[in-house]
C-alpha positions in Angstrom: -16.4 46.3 -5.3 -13.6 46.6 -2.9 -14.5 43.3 -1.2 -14.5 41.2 -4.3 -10.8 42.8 -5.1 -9.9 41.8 -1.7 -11.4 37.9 -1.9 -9.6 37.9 -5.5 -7.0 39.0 -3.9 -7.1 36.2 -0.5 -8.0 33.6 -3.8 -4.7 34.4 -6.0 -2.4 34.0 -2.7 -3.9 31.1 -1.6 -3.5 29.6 -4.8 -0.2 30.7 -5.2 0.7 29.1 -1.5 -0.8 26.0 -2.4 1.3 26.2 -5.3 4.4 26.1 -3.8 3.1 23.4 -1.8 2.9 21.6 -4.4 6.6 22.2 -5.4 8.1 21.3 -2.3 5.9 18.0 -2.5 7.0 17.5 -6.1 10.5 16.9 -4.7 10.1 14.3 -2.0 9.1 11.6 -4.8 10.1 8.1 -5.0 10.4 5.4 -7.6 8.7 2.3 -7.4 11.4 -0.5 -7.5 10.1 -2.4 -10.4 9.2 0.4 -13.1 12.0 2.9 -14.6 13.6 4.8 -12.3 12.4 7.9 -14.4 8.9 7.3 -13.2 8.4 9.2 -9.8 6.1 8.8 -7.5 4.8 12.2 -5.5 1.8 13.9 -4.2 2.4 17.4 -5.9 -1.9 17.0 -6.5 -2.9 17.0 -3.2 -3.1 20.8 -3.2 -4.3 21.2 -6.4 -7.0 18.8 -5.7 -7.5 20.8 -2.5 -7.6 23.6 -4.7 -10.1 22.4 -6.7 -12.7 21.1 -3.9 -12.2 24.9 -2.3 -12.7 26.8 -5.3 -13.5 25.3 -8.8 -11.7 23.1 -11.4 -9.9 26.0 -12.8 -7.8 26.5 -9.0 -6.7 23.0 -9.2 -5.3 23.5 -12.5 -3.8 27.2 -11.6 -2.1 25.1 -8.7 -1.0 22.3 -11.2 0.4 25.3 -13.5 2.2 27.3 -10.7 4.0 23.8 -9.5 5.6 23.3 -13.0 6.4 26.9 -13.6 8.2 26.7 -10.2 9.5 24.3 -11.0 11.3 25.3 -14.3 12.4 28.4 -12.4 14.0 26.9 -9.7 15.5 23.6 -11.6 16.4 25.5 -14.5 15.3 22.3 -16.7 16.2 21.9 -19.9 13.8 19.8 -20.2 10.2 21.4 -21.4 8.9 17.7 -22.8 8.9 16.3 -18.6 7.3 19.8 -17.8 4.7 19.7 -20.2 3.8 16.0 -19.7 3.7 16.5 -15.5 1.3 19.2 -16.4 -1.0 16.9 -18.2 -1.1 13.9 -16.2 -2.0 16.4 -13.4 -4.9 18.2 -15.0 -6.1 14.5 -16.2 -6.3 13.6 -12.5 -7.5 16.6 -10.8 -10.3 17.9 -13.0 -12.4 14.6 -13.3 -12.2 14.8 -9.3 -13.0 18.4 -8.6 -16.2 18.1 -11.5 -17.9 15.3 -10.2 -17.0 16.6 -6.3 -18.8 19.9 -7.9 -21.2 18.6 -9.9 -22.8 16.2 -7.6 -23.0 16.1 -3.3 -20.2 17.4 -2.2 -18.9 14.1 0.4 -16.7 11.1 0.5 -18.6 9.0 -2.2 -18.2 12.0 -5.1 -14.9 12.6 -4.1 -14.0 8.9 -4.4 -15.6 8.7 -7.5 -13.7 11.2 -8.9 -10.5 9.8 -7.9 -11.0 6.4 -9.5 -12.5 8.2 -12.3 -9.1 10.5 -12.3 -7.2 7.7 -12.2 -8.2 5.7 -15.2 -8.2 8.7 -17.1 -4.5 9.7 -16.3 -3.2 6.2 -16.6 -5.2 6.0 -20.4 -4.9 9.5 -21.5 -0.5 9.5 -20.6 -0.2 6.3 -21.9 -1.7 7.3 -25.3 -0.1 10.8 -25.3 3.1 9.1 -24.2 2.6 6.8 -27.4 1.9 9.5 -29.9 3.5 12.2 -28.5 5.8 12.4 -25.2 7.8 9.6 -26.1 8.8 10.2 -29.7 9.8 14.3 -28.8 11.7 12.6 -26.5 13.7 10.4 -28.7 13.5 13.7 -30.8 14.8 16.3 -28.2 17.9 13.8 -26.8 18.3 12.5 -30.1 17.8 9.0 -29.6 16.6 6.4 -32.0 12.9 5.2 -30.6 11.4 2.2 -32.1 7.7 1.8 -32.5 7.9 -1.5 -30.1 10.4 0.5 -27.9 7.6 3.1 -27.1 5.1 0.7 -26.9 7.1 -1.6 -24.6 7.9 1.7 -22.4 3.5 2.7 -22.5 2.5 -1.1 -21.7 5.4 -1.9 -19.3 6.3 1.4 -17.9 3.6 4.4 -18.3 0.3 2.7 -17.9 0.7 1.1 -14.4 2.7 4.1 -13.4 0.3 6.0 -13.5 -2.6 3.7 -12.5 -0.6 3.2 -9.2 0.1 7.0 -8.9 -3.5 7.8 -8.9 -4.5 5.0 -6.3 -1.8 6.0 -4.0 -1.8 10.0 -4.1 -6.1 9.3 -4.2 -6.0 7.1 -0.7 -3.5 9.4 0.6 -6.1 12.0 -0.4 -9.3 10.9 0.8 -7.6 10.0 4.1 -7.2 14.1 4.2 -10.4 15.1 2.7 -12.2 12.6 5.4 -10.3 14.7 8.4 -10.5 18.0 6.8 -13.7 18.1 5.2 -15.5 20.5 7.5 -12.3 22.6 7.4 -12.5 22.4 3.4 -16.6 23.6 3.4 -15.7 26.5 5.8 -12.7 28.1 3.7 -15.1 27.3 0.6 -18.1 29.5 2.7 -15.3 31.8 2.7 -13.4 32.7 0.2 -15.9 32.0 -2.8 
């Protein structure tokens, strides 16, 4: 009993660590030169998808959770609709990567599966939530005027490869790490689960 409070224990802080991680990474971002300058790149998922590969889905979504939280806290946004879709577009990548990782062998090919797979599913899933959803509370919430081929213009032109390049650049930048740290990964999984 006292030894599975203690691992809960280890598991909360090291999901609250990777976390803040994840914070710290969400502010070294960069735009790509021919999107809008809204549209950051940054690599806030690499511990969540650590996260996820260590424990279950669930961590890399905790992790995903923490970062925004955070991330409200210390920027003091007014600005829940950015939040909210951050949140989503990181649980849209993460969890197809850390269920197939989980699901089938646990190596390179699984992991790359799911990163592909995580990436076609953020840059679809955003682009229709941006469509129906993101985009109009936007217009709503600064009070502009958004016109149906202004928000499709925005999905097609701005959203959709955004996040299409995201995934393919956090996910090489990714496997490049799980590659070198993938005995490390199985050992603290041993571990702590």
């Amino acid at each position: 009993m006292m030894m599975k409070k203690s691992s809960n224990l280890l598991k909360l802080v090291v999901l609250s660590l990777l976390g803040t991680i994840s914070l710290v990474l969400f502010f070294l971002n960069f735009p790509l030169p021919f999107l809008p300058a809204y549209l950051k790149i940054d690599f806030s998922e690499v511990p969540a998808l650590m996260a996820s590969l260590i424990f279950s889905p669930l961590a890399g979504v905790i992790v995903i959770g923490i970062k925004n939280l955070l991330y409200l806290a210390v920027s003091g946004s007014g600005d829940p609709i950015g939040v909210i879709a951050n949140f989503l577009a990181g649980v849209m990548f993460v969890l197809p990567v850390s269920i197939i990782y989980h699901k089938f062998n646990k190596g390179v090919k699984s992991v790359l599966s799911g990163l592909i797979t995580g990436t076609i599913i953020m840059a679809v899933g955003m682009s229709v939530l941006n469509y129906f959803f993101i985009l109009p509370a936007y217009g709503w919430f600064m009070g502009w005027d958004m016109t149906e081929s202004f928000i499709w213009i925005s999905v097609i032109g701005g959203v959709l490869p955004f996040n299409a390049i995201k995934g393919v650049i956090v996910g090489a930048l990714f496997l490049i790490i799980f590659v070198k740290m993938q005995h490390w990964m199985e050992q603290q999984r041993a571990k702590l689960t």
